[in-house]
C-alpha positions in Angstrom: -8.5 -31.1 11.8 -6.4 -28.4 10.9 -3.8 -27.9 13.4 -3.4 -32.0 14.2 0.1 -33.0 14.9 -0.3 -35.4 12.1 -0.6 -33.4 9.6 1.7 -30.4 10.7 4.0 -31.6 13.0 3.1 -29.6 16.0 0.7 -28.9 18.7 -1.7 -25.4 17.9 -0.7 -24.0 21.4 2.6 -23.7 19.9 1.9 -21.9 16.8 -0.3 -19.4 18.4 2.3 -18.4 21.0 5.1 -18.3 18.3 2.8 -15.9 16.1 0.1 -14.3 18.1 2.7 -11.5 19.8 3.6 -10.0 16.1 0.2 -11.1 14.8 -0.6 -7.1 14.6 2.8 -6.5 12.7 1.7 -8.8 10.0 -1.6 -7.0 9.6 0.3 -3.3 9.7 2.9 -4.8 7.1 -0.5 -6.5 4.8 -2.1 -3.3 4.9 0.1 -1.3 3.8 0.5 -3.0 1.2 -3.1 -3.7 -0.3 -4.7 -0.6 1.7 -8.4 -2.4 2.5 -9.4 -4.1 5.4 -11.0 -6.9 4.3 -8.5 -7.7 1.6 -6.0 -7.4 4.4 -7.9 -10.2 6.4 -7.9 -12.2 3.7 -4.2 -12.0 3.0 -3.5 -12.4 6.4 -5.7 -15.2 6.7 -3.4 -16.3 3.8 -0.3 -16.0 5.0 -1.2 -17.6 8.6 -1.7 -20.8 6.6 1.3 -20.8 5.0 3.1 -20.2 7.8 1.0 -23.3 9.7 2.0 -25.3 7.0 5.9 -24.9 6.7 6.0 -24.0 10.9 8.8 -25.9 11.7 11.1 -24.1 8.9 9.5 -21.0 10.3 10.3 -21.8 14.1 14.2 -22.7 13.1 15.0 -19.5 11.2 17.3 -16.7 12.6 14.9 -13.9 12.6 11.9 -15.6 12.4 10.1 -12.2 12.9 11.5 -10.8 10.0 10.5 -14.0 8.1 6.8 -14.1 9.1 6.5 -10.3 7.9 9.0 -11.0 4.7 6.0 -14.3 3.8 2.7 -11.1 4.8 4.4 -8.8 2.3 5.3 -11.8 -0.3 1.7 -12.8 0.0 0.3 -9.2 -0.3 2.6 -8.6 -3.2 1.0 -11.7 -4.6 -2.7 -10.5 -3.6 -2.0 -7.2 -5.7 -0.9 -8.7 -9.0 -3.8 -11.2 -9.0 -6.4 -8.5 -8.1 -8.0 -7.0 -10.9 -6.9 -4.6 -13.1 -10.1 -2.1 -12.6 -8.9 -1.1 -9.2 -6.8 2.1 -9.5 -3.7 2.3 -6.9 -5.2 5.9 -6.7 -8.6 5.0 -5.3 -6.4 3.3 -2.5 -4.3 6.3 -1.8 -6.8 8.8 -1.8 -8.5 7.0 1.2 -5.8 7.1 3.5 -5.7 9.4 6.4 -3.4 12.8 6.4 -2.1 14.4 9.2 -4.1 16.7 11.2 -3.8 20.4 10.8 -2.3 19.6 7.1 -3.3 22.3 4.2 -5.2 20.6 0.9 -2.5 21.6 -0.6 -0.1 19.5 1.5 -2.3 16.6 1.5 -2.3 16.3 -2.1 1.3 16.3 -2.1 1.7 13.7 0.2 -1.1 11.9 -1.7 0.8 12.3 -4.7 4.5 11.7 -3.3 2.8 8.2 -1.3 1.4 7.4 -5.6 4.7 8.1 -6.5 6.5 5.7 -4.0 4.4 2.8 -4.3 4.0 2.6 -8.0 7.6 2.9 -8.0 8.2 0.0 -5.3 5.7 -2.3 -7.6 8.8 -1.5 -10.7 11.7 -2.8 -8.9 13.1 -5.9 -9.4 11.4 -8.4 -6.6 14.5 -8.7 -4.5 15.4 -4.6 -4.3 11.0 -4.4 -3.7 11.4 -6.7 -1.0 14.6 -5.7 0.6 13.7 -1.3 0.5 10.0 -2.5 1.6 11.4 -4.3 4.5 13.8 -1.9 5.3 12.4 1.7 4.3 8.7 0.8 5.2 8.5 -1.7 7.6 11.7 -0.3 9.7 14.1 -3.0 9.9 17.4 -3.1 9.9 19.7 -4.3 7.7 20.6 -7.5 9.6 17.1 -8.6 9.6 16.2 -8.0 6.4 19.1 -10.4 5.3 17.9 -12.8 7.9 14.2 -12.6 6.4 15.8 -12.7 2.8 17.8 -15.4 3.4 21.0 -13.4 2.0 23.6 -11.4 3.6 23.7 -7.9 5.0 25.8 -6.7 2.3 23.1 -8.4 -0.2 20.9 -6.4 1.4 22.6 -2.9 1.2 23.0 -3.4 -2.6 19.8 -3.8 -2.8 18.3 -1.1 -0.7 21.1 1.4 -2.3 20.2 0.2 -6.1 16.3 0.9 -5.1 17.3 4.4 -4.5 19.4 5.0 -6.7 17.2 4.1 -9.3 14.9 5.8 -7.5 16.9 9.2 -7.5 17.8 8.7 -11.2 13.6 8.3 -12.2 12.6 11.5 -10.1 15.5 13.6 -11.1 14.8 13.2 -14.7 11.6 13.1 -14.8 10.5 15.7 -12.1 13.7 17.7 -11.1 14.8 16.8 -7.5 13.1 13.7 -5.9 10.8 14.3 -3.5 11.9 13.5 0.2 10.7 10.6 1.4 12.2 7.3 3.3 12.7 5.7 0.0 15.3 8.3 -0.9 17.0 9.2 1.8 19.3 6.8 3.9 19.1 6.2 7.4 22.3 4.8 8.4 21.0 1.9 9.6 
């Protein structure tokens, strides 16, 4: 049996109330990551069992919301590289819904500016992907980030603040100003 106290070390009502109230964060954070439903399931399904399996680590970290959502996006990132190479990042993007009342013209730029982001975010080093994912994308602060990273806050700032400024540095030369999007521009938190 799966979730025996034998083999995991706890009972399953346990796990389930520890991880069924962000259960919908971890799908938001899988998804918007791989950008298809049923490979979201799968990662999901993916992470869940990781998590099962290393639960009492999980349970005795000091943000272990952070750390569930930091192991979905580890386990996405992971998905992505071992998915083949035929599917385009484009074909994702061009699926996704746009704001009503939005021009074709402004679609395509936010279509574009969204390609530019995340092929951007897959050439960062894996720490600065994790910590401006975490914090840009998923919204958290900067405290737990390092909690989910395992670092310290000021780790984390470095990071996030190298990510855009080699961010800044890519667009400007490349493409004049950067275009303005979360990744770019600072929060303050």
């Amino acid at each position: 049996m799966l979730f025996s106290n034998k083999n995991t070390g706890m009972a399953r009502d346990d796990y389930e109330r520890f991880v069924m109230p962000i259960q919908g964060r971890m799908v938001d954070c899988v998804w918007r990551i791989v950008r298809d439903s049923h490979e979201t399931e799968d990662v999901v399904q993916e992470a869940l069992v990781h998590i099962m399996q290393r639960f009492g680590e999980v349970r005795k970290h000091p943000n272990p919301t952070a750390l569930l959502l930091r192991i979905c996006a580890n386990k996405a990132l992971d998905h992505l590289r071992r998915r083949d190479s035929r599917r385009d990042a484009m074909d994702r993007l061009a699926t996704l819904p746009h704001p009503a009342g939005s021009t074709p013209s402004q679609e395509l730029a936010l279509a574009d500016e969204r390609s530019l982001i995340l092929d951007f975010v897959r050439t960062l080093p894996q720490r600065e992907a994790e910590a401006i994912t975490l914090h840009a994308l998923e919204e958290l602060d900067y405290a737990a980030v390092a909690a989910s990273m395992g670092c310290a806050e000021s780790t984390v700032r470095v990071l996030v603040g190298r990510a855009r400024e080699r961010f800044r540095k890519e667009f400007r030369s490349e493409q004049g100003p950067s275009p303005k999007s979360r990744i770019s521009t600072p929060t303050g938190t």
